[in-house]
C-alpha positions, 0 to 999 in steps of 0.5 A: 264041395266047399272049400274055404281058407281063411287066414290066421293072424297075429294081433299086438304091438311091436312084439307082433313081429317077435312071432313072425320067424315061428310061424312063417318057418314052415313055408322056407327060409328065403324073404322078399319084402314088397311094399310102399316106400313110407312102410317098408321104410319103417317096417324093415328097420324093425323086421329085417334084424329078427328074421337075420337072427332067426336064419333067414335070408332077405332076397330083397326089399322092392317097391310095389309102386303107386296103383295096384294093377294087374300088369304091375303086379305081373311085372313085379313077379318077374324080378329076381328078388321075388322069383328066388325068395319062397315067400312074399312079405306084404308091407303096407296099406291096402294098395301094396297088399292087393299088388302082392295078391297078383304077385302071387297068383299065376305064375308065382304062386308064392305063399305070402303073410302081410303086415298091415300098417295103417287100420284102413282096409280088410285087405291083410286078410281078404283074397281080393284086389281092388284093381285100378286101371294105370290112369288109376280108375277102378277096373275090378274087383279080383278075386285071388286064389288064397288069402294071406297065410298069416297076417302080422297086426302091430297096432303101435305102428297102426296108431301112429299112421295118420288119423285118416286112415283109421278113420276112413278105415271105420267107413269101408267097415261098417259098409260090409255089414250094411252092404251085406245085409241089404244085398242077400236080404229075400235070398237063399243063402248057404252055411257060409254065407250066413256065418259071414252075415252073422258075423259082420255085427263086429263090422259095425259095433265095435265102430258105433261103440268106441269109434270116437274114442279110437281117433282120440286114440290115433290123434295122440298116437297112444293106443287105447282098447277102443282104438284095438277093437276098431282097428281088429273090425277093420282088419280082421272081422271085414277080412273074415266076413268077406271071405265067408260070404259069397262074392255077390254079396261082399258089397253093394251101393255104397261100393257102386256108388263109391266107383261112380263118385270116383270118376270125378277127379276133385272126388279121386285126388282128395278123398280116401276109398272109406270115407267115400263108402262111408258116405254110399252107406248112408245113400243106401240106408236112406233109399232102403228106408232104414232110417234109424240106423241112417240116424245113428251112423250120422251121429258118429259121422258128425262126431269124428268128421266121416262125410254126410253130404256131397259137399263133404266130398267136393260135389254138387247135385249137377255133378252127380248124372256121370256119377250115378251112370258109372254106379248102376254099371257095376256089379255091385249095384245088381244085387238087391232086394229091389231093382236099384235105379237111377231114379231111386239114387237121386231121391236117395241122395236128395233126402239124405242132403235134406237130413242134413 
């Protein structure tokens, strides 16, 4: 037996959150906002006087805190803004989203929706946390009993966010569709996995078509329809695709390699999750030998500044030994259509400076 459950959401501008009092209605009355400072700063102002209108009450609004990690998650459910209210409202980017996913396991198990602010990560829609240790190195990837009920997408608020959350955000993206592929190739794989293999195309090609245009977009804050298209592959698509694929297949190398890369601390403090990823994608399209696609990612790399070498992520080849060690440990590097090597990442990566 299968079963799959798979978020709905509601995608516009600010008239985004008009839908929200409909549609969460049926799972109570009672609201805890969790999320980071700067969102709930300006998602509350917005939010709070619709679903006071609407008859809801708000038990409180809380600060998720800096890293998403298991105690923090469990501590958080602990408080009585959250142990009152029927269901959790997640605010924010990524790491506060995945916080409530924990938050919302055990001993919780409160329905939660999320309203994603910054168009960097699927994490509205997936059941996944990236979880970091406290001294906020990557520890897992933790799969959550339920995704999201319903995501609430205001792309005004998306477009306004820092350009580099969308453009990191494009990165992380496009991984699923290569990470995808290149970790199921030569395997039997079931009707869902390949429904998700099937859609990750809109992982990639909204990005190769309009990626350009959308941080043209998000560098004047005016959304435009490229800028919508890429932000629904980040949040949406991604999100879907990796609830329908099977969990060996979600990502592969240029994940593993993103969590080596981060044990660097120049890597870790000044580089975003999906600009290192997108970085990873070209390591695996090269060591793979896909190199057209290599090629063509490149172009739109150079075109809105999304790293190609290891100096574009503070590195040097004499780093990289504890790096590549830390990538072929996780699991996302074990799933392949070939045996993923030390030796082959170093060839991989020493190419890919050559292209360059």
């Amino acid at each position: 037996m299968i079963t799959q459950i798979i978020p709905s959401y509601t995608f516009g501008g600010f008239d985004a959150y008009e839908a929200v009092p409909q549609i969460v209605a049926p799972y109570g009355t009672k609201v805890c906002f969790v999320g980071g400072e700067t969102a709930l700063s300006i998602v509350e102002p917005m939010l709070r006087p619709i679903m006071e209108k609407a008859g809801f009450t708000i038990t409180g609004s809380v600060m998720y805190g800096k890293e998403c990690t298991v105690a923090n998650g469990r501590a958080l459910a602990m408080r009585p803004e959250v142990q009152t209210a029927d269901m959790i409202f997640a605010i924010g980017g990524g790491k506060a989203i995945d916080t409530v996913k924990v938050i919302c396991e055990e001993p919780t198990r409160k329905p939660f929706f999320t309203f994603p602010t910054v168009a960097s990560t699927c994490a509205a829609l997936s059941k996944v946390s990236i979880v970091y240790t406290d001294d906020h190195v990557f520890e897992e990837v933790r799969e959550n009993t339920y995704p999201a009920v319903h995501a609430f997408i205001n792309s005004d608020i998306l477009v306004a966010a820092p350009t580099r959350f969308v453009w990191a955000g494009m990165g992380d993206t496009v991984a699923k569709h290569f990470e995808s592929h290149f970790s199921a190739r030569g395997r039997e794989t079931d009707y869902e996995t390949q429904m998700g293999l099937a859609l990750s195309s809109m992982c990639v090609d909204p990005i190769i078509k309009g990626g350009a245009a959308a941080m043209k977009a998000a560098e004047a804050q005016v959304r435009n329809a490229a800028f919508d298209a890429v932000a629904m592959a980040v949040i949406v698509t991604t999100g879907l695709v990796s609830g329908m694929l099977a969990e060996e297949y979600n990502s592969s190398v240029a994940h593993a390699l993103c969590y080596g890369l981060t044990t660097q601390p120049a890597v870790e403090e000044h580089h975003l999750h999906g600009e290192i990823v997108a970085y990873g994608v070209l390591v695996l399209l090269t060591m793979d030998g896909q190199r057209s696609e290599r090629n063509e990612l490149m172009k739109l790399y150079r075109a809105i500044g999304l790293p190609t070498r290891l100096q574009d992520l503070d590195m040097t080849r004499d780093m990289l030994p504890p790096v590549i060690a830390r990538a072929l440990e996780v699991p996302d590097a074990k799933i392949a259509p070939f045996t993923v090597t030390a030796e082959g990442l170093n060839e991989a990566i020493e190419a890919l400076e050559e292209a360059n």
